[in-house]
Biotite code that builds the C-alpha atoms (Angstrom):
import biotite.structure as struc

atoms = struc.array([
    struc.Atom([226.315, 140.504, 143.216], chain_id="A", res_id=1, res_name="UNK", atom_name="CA", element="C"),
    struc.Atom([222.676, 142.170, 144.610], chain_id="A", res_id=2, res_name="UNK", atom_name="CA", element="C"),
    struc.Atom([224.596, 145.372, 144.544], chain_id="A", res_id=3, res_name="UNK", atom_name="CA", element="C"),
    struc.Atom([225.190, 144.862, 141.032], chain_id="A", res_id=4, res_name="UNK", atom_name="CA", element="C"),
    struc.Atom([221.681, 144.107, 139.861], chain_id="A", res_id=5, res_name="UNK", atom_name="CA", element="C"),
    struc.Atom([220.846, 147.232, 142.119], chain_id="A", res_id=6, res_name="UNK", atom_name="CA", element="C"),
    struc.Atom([222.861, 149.245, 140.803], chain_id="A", res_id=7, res_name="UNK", atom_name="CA", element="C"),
    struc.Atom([222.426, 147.950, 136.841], chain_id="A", res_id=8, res_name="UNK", atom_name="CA", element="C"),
    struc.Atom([218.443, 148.148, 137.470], chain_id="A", res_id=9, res_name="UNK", atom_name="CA", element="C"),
    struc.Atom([218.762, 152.257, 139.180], chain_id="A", res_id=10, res_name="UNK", atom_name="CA", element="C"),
    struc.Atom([221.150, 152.848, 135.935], chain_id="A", res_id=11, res_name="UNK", atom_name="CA", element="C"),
    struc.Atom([218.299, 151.074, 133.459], chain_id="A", res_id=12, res_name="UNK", atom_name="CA", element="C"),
    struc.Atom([215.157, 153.198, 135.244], chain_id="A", res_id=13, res_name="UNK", atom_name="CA", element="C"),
    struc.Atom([217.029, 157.046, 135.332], chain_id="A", res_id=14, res_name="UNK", atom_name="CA", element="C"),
    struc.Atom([218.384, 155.761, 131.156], chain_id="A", res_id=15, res_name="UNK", atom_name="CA", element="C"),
    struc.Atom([214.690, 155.245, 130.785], chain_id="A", res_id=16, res_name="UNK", atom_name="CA", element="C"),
    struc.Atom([213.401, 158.627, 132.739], chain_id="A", res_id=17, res_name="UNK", atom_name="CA", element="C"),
    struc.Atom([215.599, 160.900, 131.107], chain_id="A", res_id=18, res_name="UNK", atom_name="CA", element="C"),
    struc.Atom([214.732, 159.195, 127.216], chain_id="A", res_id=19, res_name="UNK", atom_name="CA", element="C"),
    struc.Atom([211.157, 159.943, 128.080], chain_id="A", res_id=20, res_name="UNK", atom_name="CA", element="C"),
    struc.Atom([211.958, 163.363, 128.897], chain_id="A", res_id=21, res_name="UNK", atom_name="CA", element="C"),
    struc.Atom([213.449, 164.392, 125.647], chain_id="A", res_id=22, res_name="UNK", atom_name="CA", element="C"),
    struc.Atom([211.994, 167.607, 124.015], chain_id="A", res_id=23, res_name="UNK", atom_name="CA", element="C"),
    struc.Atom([209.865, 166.771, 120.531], chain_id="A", res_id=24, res_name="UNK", atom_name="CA", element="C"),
    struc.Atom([211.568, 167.657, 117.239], chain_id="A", res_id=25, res_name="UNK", atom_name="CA", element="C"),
    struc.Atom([210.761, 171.373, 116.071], chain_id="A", res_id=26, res_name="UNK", atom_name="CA", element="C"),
    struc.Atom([210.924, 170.066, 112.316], chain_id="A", res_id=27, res_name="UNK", atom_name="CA", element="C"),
    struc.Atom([207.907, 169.176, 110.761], chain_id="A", res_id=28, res_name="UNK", atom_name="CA", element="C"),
    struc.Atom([208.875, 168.794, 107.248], chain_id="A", res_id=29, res_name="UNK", atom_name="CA", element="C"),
    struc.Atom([205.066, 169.230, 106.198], chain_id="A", res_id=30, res_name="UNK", atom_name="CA", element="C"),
    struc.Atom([204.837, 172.364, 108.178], chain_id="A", res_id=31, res_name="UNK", atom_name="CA", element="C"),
    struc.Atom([208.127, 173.562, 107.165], chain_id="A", res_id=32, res_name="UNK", atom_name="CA", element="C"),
    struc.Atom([207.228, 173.519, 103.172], chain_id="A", res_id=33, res_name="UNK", atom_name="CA", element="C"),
    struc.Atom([204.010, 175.563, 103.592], chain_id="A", res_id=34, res_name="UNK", atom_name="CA", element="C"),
    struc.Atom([206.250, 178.196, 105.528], chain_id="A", res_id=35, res_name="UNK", atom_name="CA", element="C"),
    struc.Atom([207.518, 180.758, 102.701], chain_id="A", res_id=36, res_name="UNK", atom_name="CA", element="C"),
    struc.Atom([211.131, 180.756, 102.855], chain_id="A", res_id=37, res_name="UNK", atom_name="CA", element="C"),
    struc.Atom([213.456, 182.894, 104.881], chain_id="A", res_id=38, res_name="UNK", atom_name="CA", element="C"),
    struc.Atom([216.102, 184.842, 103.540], chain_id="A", res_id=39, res_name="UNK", atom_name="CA", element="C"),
    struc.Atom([219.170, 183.851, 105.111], chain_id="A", res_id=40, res_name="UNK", atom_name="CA", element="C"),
    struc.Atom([220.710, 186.065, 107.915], chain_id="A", res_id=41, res_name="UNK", atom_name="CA", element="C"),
    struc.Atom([224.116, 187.903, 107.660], chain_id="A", res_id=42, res_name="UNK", atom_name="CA", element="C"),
    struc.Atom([227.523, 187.028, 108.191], chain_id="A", res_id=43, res_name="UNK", atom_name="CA", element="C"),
    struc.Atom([229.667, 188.848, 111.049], chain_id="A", res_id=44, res_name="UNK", atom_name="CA", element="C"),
    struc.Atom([231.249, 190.939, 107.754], chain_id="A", res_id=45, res_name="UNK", atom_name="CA", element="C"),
    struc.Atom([228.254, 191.798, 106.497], chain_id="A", res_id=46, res_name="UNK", atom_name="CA", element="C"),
    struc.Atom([226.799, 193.112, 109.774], chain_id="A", res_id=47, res_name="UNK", atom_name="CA", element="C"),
    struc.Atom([229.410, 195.123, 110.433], chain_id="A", res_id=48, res_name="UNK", atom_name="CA", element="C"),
    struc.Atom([230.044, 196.507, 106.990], chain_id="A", res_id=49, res_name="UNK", atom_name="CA", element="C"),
    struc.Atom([226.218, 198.107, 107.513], chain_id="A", res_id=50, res_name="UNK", atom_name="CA", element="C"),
    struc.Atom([226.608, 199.903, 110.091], chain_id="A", res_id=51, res_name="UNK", atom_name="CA", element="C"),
    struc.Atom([230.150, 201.137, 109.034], chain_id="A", res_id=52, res_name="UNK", atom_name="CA", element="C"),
    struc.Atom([228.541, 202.299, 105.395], chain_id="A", res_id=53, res_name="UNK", atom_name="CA", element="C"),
    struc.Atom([225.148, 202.209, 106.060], chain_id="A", res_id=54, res_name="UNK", atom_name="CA", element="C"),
    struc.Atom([224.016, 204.136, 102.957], chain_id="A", res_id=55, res_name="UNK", atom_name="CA", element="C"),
    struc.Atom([226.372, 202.017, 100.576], chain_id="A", res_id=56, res_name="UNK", atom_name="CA", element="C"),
    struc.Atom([227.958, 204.928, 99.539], chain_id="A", res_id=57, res_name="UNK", atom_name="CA", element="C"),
    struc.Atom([230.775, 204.136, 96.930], chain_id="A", res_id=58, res_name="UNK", atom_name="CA", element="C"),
    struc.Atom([233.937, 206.662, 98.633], chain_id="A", res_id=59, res_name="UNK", atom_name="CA", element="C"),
    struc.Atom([235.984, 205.622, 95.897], chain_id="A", res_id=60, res_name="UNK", atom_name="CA", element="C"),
    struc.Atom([233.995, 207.304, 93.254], chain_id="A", res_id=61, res_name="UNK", atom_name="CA", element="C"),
    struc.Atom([233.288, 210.237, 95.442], chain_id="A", res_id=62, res_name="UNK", atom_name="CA", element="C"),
    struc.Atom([237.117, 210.660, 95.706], chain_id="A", res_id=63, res_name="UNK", atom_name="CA", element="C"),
    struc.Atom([237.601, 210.354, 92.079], chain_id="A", res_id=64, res_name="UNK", atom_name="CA", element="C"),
    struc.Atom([234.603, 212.762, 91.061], chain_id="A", res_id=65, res_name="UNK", atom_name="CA", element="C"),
    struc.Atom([236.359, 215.393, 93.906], chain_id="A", res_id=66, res_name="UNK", atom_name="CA", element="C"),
    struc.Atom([239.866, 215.007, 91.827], chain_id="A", res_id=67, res_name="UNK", atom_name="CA", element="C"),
    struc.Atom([238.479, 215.515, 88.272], chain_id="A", res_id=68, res_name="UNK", atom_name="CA", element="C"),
    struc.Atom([236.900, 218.633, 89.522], chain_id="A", res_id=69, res_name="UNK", atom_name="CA", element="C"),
    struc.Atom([239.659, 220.117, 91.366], chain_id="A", res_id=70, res_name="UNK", atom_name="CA", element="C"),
    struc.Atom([241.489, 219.533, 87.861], chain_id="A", res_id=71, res_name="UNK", atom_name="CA", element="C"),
    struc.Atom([238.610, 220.782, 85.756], chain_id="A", res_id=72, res_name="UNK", atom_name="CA", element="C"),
    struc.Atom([238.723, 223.887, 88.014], chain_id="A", res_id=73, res_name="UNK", atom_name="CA", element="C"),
    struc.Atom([242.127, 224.678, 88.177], chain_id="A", res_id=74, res_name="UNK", atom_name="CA", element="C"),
    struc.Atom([242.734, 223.898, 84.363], chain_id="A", res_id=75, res_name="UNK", atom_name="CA", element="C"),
    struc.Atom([239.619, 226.885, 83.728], chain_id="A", res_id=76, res_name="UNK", atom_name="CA", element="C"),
    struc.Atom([241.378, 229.105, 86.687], chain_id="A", res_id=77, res_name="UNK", atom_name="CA", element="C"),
    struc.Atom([244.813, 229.025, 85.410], chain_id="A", res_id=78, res_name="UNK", atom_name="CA", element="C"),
    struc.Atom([245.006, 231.921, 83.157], chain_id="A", res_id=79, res_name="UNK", atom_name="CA", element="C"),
    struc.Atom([242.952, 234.187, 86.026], chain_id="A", res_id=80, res_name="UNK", atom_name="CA", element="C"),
    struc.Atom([245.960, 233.116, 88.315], chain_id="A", res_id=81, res_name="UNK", atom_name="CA", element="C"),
    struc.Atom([248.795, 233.730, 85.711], chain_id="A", res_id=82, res_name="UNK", atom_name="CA", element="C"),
    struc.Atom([247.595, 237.221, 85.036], chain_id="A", res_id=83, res_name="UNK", atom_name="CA", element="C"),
    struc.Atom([247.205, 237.901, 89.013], chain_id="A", res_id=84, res_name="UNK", atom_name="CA", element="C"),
    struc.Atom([250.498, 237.058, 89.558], chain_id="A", res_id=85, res_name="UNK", atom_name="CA", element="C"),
])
């Protein structure tokens, strides 16, 4: 029974020690609304789309400019070529 109390009491004093150790709260809600707000930070995709296309260059329209050319060209080079051959 004494070991009991002992041991309930040592239980009750290192519940108490490590409550009063507890880091304080970093939110300060008046502090937090005079801070302008952040913008918010980017996914794993969005990361790593960046620094795969970091200029945000549109390939798809490159491509497709590059085609109508090579048309454009050969349509305005065809009659050089027929006589040639």
């Amino acid at each position: 029974m004494k070991n009991r109390i002992q041991i309930i009491l040592i239980a009750y004093i290192f519940a108490s020690a490590c409550h009063g150790q507890r880091s304080p709260s970093t939110y300060d809600p008046p502090q937090a609304s005079r801070q302008p707000s952040q913008k918010p930070q980017p996914g794993f995709l969005e990361s790593m789309l960046k620094r795969i296309n970091p200029a945000d260059t549109d390939y798809g329209e490159r491509l497709e400019q590059a085609r109508s050319d090579a048309i454009e060209t050969g349509v305005q080079e065809l009659p050089l070529v027929l006589a040639v051959s």
